[in-house]
VOGU-3710 file (C-alpha; in Angstrom, 3 decimals, decimal comma):
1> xxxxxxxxxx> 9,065/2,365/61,425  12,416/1,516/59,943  12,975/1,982/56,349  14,602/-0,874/54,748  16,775/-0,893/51,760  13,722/-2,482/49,163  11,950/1,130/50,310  14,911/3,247/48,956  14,470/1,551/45,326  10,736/1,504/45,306
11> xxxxxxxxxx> 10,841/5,509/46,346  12,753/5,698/43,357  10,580/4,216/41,170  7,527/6,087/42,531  9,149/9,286/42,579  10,451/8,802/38,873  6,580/7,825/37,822  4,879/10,709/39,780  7,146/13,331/37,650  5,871/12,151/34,615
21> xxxxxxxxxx> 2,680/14,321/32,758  0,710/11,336/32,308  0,770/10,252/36,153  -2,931/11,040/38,240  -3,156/8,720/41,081  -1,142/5,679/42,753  -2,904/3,074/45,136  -2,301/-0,200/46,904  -4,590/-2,932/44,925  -3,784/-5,472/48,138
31> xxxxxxxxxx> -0,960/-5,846/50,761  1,771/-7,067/48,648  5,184/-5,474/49,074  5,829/-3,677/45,637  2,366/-3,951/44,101  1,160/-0,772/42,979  -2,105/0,214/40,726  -0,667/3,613/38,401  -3,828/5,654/37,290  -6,424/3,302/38,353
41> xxxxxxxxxx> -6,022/1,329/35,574  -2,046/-0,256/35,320  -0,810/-2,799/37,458  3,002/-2,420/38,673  5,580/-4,803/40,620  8,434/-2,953/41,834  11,078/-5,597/42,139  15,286/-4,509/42,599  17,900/-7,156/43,250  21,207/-5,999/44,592
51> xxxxxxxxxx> 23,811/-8,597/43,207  26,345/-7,014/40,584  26,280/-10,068/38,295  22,618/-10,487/38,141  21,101/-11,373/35,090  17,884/-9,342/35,791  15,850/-12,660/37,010  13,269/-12,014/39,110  11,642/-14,477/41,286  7,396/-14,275/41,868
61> xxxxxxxxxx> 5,864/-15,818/45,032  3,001/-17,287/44,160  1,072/-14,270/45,876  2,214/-12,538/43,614  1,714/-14,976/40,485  -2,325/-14,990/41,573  -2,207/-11,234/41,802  -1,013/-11,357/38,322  -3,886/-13,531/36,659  -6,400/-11,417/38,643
//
């Protein structure tokens, strides 16, 4: 399995939560890229975007859009 650049930022952002106190458990609530469920109760999407000049947009597939109103 080859680990792609998106993996290096979301291992950052997983290591940074699991160092914190309040953190107990992290699972996969379905098989989006990014989506992660932080103590059984907080929903998370892990997005990075690469571009110097970005304005911090990010862009939702509407996967991910349904996943939010669940």
């Amino acid at each position: 399995m080859k680990i792609q650049t998106q993996d290096l930022y979301h291992g950052a952002v997983l290591t940074q939560m699991t160092e914190h106190p309040s953190f107990t458990a992290l699972n996969k609530p379905d098989t989006l890229y990014g989506h992660y469920l932080v103590n059984h109760e907080t929903r998370l999407f892990v997005k990075y975007l690469t571009k110097e000049t970005s304005s911090w947009n990010f862009k939702f597939s509407l996967d991910e859009l349904q996943s939010i109103q669940k």
